[in-house]
Gaussian input, Z-matrix of N, CA and C with variables (Angstrom, degrees):
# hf/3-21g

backbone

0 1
 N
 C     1     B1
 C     2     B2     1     A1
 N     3     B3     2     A2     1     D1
 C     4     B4     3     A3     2     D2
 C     5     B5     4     A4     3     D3
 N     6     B6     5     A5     4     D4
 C     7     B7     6     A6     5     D5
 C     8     B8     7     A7     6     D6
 N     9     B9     8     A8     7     D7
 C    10    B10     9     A9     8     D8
 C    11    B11    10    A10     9     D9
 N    12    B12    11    A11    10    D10
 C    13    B13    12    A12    11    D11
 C    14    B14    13    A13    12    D12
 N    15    B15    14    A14    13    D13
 C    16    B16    15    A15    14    D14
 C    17    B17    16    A16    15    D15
 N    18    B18    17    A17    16    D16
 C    19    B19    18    A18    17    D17
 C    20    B20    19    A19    18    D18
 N    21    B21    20    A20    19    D19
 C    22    B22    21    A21    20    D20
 C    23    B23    22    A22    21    D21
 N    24    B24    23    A23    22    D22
 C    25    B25    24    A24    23    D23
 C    26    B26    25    A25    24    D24
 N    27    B27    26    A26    25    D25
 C    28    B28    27    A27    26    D26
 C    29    B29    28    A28    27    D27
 N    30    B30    29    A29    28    D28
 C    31    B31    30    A30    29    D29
 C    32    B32    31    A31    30    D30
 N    33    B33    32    A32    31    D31
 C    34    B34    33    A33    32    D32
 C    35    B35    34    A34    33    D33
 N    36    B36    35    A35    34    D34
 C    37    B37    36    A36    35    D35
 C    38    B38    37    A37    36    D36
 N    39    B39    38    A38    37    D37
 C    40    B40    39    A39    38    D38
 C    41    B41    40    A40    39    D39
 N    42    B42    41    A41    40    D40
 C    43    B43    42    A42    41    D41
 C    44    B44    43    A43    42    D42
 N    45    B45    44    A44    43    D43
 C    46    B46    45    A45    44    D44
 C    47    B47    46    A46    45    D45
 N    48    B48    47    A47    46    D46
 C    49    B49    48    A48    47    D47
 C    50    B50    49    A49    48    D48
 N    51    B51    50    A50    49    D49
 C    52    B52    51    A51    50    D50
 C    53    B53    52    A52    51    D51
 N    54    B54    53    A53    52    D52
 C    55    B55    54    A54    53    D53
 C    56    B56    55    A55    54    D54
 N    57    B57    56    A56    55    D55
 C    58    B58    57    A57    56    D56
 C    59    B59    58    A58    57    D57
 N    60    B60    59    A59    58    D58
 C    61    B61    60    A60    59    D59
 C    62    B62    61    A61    60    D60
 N    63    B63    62    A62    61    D61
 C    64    B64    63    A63    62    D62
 C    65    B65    64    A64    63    D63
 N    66    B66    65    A65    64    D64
 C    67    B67    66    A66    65    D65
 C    68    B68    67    A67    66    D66
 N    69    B69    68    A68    67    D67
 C    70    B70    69    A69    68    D68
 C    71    B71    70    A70    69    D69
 N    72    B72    71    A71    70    D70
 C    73    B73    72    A72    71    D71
 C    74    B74    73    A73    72    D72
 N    75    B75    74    A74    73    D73
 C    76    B76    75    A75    74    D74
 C    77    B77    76    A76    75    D75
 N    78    B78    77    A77    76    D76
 C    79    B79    78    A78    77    D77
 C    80    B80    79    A79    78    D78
 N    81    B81    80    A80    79    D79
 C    82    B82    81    A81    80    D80
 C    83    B83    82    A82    81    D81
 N    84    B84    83    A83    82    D82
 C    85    B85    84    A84    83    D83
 C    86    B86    85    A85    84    D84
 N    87    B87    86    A86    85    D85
 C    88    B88    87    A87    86    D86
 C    89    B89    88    A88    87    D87
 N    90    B90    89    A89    88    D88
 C    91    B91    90    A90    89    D89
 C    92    B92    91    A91    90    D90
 N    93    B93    92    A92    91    D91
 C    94    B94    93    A93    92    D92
 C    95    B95    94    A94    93    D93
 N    96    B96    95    A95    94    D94
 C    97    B97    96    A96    95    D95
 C    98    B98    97    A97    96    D96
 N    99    B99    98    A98    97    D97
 C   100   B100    99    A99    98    D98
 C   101   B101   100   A100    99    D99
 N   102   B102   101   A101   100   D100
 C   103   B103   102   A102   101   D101
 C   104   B104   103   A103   102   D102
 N   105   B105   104   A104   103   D103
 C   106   B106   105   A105   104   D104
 C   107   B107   106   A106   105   D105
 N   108   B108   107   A107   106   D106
 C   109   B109   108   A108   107   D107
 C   110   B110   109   A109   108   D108
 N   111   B111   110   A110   109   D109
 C   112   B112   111   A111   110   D110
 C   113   B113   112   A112   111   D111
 N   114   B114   113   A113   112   D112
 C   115   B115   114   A114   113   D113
 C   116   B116   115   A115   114   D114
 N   117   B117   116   A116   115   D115
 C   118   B118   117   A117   116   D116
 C   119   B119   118   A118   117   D117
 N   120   B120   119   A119   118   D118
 C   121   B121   120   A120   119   D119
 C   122   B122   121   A121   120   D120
 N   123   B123   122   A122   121   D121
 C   124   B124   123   A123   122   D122
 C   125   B125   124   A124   123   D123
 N   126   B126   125   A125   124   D124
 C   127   B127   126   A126   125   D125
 C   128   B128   127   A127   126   D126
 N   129   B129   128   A128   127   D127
 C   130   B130   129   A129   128   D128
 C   131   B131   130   A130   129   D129
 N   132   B132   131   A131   130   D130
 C   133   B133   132   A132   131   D131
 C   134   B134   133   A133   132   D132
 N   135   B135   134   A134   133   D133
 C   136   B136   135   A135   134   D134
 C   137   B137   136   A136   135   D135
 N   138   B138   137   A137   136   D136
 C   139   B139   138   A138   137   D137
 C   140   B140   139   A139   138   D138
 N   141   B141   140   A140   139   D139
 C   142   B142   141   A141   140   D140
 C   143   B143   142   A142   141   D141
 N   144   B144   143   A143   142   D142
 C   145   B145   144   A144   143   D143
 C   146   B146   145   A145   144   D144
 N   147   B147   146   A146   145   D145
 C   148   B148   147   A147   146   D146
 C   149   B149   148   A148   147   D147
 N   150   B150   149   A149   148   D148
 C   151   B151   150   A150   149   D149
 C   152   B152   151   A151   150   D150
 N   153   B153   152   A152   151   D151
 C   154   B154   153   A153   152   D152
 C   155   B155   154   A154   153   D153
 N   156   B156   155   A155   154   D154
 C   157   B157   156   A156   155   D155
 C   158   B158   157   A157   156   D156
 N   159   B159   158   A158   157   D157
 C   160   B160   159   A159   158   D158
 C   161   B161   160   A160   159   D159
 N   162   B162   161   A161   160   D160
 C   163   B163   162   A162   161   D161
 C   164   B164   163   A163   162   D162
 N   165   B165   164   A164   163   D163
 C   166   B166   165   A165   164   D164
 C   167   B167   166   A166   165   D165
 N   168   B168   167   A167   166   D166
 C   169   B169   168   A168   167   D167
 C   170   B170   169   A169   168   D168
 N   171   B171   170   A170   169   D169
 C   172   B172   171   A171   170   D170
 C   173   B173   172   A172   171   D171
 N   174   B174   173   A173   172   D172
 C   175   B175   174   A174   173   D173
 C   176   B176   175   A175   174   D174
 N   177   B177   176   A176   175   D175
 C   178   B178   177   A177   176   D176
 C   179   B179   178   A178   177   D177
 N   180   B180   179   A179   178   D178
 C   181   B181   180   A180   179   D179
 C   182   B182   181   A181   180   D180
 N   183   B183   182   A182   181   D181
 C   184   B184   183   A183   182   D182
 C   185   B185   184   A184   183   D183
 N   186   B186   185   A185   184   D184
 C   187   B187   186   A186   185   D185
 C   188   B188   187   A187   186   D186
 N   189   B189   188   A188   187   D187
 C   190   B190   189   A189   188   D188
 C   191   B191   190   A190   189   D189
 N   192   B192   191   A191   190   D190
 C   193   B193   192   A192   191   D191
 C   194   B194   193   A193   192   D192
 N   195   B195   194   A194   193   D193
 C   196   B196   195   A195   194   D194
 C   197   B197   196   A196   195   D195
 N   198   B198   197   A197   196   D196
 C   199   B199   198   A198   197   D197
 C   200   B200   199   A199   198   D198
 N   201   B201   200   A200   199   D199
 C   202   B202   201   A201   200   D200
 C   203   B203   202   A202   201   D201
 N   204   B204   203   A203   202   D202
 C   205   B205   204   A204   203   D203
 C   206   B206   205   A205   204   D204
 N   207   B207   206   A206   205   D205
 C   208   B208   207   A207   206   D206
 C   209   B209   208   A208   207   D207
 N   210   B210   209   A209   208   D208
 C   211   B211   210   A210   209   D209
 C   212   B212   211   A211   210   D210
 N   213   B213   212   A212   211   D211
 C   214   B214   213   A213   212   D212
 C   215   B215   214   A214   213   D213
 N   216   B216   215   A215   214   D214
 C   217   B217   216   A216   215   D215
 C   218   B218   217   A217   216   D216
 N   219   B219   218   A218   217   D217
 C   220   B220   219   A219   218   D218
 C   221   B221   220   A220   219   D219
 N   222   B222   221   A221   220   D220
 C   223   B223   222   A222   221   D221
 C   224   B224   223   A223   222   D222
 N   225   B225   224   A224   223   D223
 C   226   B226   225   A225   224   D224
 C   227   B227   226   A226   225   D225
 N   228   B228   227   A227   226   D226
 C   229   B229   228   A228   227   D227
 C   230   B230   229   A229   228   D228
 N   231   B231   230   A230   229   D229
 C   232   B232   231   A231   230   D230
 C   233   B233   232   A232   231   D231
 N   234   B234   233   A233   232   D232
 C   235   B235   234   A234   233   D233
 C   236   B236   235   A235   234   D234
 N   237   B237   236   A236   235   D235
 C   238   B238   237   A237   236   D236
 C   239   B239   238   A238   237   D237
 N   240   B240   239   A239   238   D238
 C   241   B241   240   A240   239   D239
 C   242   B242   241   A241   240   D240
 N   243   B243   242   A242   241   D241
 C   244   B244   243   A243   242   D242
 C   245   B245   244   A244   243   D243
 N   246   B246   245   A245   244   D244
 C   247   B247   246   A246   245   D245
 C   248   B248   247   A247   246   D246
 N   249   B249   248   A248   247   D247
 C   250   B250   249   A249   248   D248
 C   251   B251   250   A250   249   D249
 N   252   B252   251   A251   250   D250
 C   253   B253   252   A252   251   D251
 C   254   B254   253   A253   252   D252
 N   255   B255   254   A254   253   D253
 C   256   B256   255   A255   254   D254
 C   257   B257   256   A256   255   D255
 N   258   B258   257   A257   256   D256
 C   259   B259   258   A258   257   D257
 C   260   B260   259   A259   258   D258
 N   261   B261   260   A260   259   D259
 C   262   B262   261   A261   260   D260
 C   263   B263   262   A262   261   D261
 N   264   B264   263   A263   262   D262
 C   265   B265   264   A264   263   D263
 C   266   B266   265   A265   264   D264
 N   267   B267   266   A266   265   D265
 C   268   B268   267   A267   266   D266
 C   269   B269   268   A268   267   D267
 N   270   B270   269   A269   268   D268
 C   271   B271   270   A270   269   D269
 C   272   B272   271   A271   270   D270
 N   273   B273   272   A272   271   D271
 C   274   B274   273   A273   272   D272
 C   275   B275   274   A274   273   D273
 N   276   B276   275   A275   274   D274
 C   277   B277   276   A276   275   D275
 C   278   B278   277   A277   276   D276
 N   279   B279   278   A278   277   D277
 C   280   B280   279   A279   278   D278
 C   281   B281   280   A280   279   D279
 N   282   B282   281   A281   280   D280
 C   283   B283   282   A282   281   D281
 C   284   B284   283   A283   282   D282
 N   285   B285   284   A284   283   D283
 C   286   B286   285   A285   284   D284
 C   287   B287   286   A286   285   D285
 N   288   B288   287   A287   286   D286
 C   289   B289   288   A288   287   D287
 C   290   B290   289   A289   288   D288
 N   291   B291   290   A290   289   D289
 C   292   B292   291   A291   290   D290
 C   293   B293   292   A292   291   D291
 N   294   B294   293   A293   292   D292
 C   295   B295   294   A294   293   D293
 C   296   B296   295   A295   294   D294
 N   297   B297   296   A296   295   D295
 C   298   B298   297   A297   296   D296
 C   299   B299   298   A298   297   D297
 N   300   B300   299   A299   298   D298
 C   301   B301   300   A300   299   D299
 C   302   B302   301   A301   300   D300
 N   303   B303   302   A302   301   D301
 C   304   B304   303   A303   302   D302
 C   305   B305   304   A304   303   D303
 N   306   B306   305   A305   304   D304
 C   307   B307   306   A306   305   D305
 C   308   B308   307   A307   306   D306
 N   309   B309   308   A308   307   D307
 C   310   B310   309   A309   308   D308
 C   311   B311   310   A310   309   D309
 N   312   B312   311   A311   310   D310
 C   313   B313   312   A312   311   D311
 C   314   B314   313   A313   312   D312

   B1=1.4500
   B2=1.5198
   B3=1.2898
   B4=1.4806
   B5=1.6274
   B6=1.2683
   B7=1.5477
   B8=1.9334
   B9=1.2726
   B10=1.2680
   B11=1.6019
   B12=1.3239
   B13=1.8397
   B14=1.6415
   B15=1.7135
   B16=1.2581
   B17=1.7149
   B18=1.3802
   B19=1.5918
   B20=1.4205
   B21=1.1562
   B22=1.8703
   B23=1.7127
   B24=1.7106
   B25=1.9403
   B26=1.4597
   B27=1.2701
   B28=1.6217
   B29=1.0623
   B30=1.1940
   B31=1.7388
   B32=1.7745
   B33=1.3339
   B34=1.3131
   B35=1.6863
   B36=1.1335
   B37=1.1423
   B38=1.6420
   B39=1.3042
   B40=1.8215
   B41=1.2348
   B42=1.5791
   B43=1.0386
   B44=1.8350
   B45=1.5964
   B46=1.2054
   B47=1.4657
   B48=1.3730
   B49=1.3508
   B50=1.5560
   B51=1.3995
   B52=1.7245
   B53=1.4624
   B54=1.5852
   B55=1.5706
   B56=1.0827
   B57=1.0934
   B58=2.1790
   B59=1.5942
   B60=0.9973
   B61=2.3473
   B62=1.0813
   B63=1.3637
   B64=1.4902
   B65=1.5969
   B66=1.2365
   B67=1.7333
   B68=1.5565
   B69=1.2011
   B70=1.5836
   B71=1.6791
   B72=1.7154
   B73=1.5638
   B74=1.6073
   B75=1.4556
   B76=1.4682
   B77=1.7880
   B78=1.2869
   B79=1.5805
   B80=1.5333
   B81=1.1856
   B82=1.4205
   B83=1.5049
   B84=0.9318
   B85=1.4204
   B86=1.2721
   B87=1.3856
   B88=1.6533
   B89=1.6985
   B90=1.3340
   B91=1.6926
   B92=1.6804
   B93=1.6793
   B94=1.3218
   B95=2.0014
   B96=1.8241
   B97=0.8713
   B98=2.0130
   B99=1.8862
   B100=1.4866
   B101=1.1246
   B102=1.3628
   B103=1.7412
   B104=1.7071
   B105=1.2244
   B106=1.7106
   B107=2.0961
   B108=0.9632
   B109=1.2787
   B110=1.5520
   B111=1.1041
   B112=1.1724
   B113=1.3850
   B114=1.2306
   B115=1.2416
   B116=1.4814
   B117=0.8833
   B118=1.7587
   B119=1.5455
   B120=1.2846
   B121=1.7480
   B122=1.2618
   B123=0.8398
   B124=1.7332
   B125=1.6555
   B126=1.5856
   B127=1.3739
   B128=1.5558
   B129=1.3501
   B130=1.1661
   B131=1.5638
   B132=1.0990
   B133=2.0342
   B134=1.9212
   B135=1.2274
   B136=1.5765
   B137=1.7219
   B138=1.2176
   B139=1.2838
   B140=1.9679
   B141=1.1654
   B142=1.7124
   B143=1.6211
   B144=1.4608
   B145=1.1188
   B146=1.8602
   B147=1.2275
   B148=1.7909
   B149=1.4102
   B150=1.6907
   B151=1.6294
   B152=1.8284
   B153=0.8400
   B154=1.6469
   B155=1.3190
   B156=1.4219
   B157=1.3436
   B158=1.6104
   B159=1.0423
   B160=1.6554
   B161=1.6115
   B162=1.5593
   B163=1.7219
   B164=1.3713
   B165=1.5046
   B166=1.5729
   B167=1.5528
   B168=1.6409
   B169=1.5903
   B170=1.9722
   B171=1.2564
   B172=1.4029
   B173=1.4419
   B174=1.8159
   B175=1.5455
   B176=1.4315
   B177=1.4992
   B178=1.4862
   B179=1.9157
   B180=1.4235
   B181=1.3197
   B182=2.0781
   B183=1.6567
   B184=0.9899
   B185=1.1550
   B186=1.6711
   B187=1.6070
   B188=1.2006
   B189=1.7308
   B190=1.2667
   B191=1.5699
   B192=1.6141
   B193=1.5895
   B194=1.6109
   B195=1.0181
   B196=1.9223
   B197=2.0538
   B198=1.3281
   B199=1.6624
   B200=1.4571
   B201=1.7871
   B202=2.0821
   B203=1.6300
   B204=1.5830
   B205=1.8780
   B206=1.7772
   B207=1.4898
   B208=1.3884
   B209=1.0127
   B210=1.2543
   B211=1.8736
   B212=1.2846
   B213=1.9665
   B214=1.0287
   B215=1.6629
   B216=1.4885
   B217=1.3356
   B218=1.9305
   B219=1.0048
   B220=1.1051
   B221=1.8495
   B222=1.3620
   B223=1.4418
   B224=1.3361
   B225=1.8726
   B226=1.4187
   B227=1.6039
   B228=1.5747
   B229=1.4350
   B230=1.6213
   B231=1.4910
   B232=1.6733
   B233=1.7698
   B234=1.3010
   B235=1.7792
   B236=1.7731
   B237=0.5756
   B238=1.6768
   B239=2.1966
   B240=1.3710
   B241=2.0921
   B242=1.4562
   B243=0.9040
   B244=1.4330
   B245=1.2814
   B246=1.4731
   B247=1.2308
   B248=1.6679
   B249=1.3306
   B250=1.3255
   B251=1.6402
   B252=1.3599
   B253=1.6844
   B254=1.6381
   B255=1.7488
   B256=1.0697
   B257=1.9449
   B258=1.1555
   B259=1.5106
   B260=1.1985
   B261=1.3849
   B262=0.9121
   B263=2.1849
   B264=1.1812
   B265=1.9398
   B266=1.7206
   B267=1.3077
   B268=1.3203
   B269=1.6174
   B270=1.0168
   B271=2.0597
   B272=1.2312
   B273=2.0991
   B274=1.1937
   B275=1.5196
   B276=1.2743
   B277=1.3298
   B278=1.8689
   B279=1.2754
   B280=1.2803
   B281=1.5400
   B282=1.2026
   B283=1.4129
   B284=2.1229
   B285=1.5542
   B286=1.7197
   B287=1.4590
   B288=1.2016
   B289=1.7554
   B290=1.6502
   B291=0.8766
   B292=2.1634
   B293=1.6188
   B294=1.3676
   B295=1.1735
   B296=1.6090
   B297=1.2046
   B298=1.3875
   B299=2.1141
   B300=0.8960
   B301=1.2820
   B302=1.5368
   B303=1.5958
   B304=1.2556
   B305=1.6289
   B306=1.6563
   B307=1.2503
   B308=1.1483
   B309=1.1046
   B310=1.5649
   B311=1.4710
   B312=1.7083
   B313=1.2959
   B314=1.4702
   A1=108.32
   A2=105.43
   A3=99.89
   A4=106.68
   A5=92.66
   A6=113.17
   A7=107.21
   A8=122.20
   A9=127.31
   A10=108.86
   A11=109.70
   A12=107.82
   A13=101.83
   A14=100.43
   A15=115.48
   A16=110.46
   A17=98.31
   A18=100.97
   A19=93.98
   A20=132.11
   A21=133.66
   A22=95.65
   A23=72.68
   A24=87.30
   A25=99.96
   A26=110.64
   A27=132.93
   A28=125.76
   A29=139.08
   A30=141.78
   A31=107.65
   A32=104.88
   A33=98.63
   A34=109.74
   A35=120.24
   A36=121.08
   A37=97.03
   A38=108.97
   A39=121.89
   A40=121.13
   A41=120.25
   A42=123.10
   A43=137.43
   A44=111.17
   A45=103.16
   A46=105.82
   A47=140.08
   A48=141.86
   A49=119.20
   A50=121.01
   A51=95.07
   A52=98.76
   A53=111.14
   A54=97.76
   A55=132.60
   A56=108.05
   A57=124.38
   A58=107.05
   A59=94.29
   A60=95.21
   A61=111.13
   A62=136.73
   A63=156.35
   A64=106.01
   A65=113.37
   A66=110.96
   A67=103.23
   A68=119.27
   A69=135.23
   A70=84.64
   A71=101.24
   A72=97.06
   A73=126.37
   A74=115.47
   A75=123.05
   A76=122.75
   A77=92.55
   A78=100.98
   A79=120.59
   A80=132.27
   A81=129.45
   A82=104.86
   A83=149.30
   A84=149.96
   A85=111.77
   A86=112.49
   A87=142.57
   A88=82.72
   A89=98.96
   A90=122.80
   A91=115.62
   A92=103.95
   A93=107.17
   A94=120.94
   A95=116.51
   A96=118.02
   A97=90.05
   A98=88.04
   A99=88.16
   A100=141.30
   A101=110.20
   A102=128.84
   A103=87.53
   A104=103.39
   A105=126.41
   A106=109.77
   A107=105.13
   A108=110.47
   A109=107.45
   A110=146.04
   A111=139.59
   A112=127.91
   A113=128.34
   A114=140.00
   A115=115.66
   A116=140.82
   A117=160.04
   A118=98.85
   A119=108.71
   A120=93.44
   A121=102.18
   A122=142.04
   A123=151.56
   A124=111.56
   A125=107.89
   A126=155.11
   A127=96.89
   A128=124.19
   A129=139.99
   A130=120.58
   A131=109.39
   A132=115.57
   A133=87.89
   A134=125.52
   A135=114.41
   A136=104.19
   A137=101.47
   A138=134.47
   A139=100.67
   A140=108.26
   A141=111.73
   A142=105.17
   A143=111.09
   A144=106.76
   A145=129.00
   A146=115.68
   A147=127.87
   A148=94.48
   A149=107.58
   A150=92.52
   A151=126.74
   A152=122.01
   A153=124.62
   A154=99.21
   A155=122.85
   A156=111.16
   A157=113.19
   A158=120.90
   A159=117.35
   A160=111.54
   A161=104.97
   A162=95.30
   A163=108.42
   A164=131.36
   A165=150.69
   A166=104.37
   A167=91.38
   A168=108.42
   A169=108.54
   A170=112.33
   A171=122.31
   A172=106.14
   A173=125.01
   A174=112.80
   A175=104.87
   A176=98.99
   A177=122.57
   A178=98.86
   A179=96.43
   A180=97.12
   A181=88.35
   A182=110.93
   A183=125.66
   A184=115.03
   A185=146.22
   A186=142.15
   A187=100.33
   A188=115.10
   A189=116.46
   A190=105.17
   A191=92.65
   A192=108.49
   A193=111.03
   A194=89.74
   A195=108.95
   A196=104.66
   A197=91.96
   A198=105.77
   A199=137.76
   A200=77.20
   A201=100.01
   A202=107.83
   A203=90.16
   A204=107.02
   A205=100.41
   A206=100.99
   A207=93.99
   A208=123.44
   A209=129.50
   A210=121.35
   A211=97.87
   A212=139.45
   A213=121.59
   A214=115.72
   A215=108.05
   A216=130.63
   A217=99.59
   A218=128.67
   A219=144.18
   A220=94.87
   A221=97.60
   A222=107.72
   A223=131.14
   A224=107.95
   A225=109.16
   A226=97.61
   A227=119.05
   A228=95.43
   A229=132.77
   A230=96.51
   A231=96.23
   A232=114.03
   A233=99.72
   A234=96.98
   A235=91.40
   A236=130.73
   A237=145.37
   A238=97.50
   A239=93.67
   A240=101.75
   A241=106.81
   A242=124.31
   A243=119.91
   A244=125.45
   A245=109.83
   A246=131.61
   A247=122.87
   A248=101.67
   A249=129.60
   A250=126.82
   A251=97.01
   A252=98.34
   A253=122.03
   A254=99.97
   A255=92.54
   A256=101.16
   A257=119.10
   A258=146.74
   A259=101.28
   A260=129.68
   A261=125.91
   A262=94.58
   A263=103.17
   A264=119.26
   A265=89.50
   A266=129.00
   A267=115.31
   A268=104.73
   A269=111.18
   A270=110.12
   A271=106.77
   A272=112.68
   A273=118.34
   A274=116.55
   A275=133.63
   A276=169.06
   A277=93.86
   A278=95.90
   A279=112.06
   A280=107.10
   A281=126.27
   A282=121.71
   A283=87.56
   A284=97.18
   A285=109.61
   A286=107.03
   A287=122.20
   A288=125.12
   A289=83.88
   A290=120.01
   A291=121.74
   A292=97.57
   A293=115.38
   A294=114.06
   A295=123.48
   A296=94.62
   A297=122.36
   A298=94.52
   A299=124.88
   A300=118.87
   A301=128.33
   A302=114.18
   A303=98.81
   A304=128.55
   A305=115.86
   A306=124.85
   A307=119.47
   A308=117.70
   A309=114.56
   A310=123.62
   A311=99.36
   A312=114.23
   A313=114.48
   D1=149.51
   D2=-178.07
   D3=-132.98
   D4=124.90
   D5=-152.51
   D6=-82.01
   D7=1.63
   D8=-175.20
   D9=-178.44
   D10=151.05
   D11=-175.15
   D12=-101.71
   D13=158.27
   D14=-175.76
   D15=57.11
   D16=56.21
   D17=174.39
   D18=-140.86
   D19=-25.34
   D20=179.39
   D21=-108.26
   D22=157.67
   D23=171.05
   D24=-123.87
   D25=134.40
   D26=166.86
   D27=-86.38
   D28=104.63
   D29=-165.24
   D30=-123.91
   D31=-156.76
   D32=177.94
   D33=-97.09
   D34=9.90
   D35=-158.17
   D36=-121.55
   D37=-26.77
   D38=168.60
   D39=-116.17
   D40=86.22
   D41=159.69
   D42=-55.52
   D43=149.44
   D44=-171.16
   D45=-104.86
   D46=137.62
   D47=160.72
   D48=-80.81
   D49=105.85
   D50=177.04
   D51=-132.78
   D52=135.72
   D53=172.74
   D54=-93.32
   D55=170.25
   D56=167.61
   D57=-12.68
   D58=159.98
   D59=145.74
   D60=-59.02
   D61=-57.51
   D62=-142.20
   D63=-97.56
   D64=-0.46
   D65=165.30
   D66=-105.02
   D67=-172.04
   D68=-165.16
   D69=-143.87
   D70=99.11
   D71=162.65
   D72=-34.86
   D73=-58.81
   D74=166.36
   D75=-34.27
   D76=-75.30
   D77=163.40
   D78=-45.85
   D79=-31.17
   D80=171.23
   D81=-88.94
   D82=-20.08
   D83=130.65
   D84=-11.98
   D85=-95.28
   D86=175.56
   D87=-22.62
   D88=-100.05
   D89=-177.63
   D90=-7.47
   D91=-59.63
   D92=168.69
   D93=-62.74
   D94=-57.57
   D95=-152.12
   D96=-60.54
   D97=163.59
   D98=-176.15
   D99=36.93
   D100=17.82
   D101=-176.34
   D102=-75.23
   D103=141.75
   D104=-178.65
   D105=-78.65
   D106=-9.62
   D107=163.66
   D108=-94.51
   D109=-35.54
   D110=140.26
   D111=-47.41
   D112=-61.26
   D113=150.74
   D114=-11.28
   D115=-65.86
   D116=150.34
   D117=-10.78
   D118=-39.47
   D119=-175.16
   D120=-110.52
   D121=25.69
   D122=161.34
   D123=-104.27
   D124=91.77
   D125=153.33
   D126=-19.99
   D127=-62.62
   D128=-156.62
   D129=88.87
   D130=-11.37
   D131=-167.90
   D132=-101.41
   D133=-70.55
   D134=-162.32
   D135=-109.25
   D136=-172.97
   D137=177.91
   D138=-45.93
   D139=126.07
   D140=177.61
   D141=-83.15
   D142=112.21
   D143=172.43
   D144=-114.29
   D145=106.37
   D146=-157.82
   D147=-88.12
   D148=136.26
   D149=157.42
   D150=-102.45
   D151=170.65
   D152=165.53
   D153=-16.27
   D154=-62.65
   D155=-163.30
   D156=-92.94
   D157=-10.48
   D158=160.63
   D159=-57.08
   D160=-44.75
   D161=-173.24
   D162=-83.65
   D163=0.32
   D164=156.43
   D165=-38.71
   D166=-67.83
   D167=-165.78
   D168=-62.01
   D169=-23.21
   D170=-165.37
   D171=-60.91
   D172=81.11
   D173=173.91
   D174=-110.60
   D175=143.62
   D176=-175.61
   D177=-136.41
   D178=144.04
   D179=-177.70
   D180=-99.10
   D181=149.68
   D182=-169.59
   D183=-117.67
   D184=112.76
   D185=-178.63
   D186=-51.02
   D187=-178.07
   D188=169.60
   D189=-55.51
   D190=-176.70
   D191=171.19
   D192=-70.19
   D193=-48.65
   D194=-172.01
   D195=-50.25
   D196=-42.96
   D197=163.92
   D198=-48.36
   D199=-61.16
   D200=172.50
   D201=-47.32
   D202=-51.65
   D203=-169.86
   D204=-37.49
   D205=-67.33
   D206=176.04
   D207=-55.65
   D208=-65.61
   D209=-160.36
   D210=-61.22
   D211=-15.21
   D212=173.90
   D213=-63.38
   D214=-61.75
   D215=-178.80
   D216=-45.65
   D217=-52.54
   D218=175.97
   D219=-29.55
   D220=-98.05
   D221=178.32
   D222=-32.02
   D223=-34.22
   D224=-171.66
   D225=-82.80
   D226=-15.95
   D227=159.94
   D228=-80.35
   D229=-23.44
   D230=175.65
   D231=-78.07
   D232=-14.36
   D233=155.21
   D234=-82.76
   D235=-125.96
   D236=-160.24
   D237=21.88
   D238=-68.60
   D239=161.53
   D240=-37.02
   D241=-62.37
   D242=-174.26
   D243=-59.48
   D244=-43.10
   D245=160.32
   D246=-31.25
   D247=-67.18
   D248=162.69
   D249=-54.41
   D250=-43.25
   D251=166.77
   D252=-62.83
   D253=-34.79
   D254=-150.85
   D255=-91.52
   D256=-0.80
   D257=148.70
   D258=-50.93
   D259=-73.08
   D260=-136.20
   D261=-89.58
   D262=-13.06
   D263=174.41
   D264=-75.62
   D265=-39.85
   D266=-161.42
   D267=-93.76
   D268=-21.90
   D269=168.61
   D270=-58.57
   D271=-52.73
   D272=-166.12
   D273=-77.13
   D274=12.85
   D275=-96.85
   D276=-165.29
   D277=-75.25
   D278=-168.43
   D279=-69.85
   D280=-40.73
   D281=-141.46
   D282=-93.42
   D283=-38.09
   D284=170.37
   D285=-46.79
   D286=-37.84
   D287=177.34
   D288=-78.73
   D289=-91.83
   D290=-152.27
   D291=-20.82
   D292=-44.98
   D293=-163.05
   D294=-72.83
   D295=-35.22
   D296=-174.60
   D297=-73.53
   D298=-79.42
   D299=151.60
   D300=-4.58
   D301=-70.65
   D302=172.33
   D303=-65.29
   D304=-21.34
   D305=166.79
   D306=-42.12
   D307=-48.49
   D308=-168.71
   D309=-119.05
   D310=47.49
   D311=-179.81
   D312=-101.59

């Protein structure tokens, strides 16, 4: 996702995805990332490289918009939780070292 314009460069080697009216940028995100039709060309050792016509072939049937909206909004809160947990693993992270430190001074 790209969070603001004129901050990436597009070449032939970086393609851009943008959807319809009738998709939910977010939701086609979700939908795409780690999608198992993608997945298939990821080697696991380098860089995944798709051509024009691989992301051609990529059909997914799509709910309404009114739908997408949700399962988008949906997700961007269960990232947002995660987000937060995983903050809140790296304080508790930190403070487990301070402590541990002063113990054995």
């Amino acid at each position: 996702m790209i969070d603001s314009d004129n901050k990436y460069s597009l070449n032939q080697r970086i393609a851009g995805i943008s959807p319809s009216s009738d998709i939910n940028s977010y939701f086609l995100y979700v939908l795409m990332n780690r999608n198992r039709y993608f997945l298939k060309f990821d080697d696991g050792v380098g860089q995944t490289n798709l051509s024009k016509k691989d992301i051609e072939e990529f059909k997914e049937n799509y709910p309404l918009f009114d739908e997408q909206q949700k399962i988008a909004n949906l997700f961007s809160q269960i990232q947002t939780l995660i987000s937060l947990q995983q903050n809140k693993h790296t304080q508790l992270i930190a403070l487990k070292k301070y402590l541990l430190q002063k113990l054995f001074i």
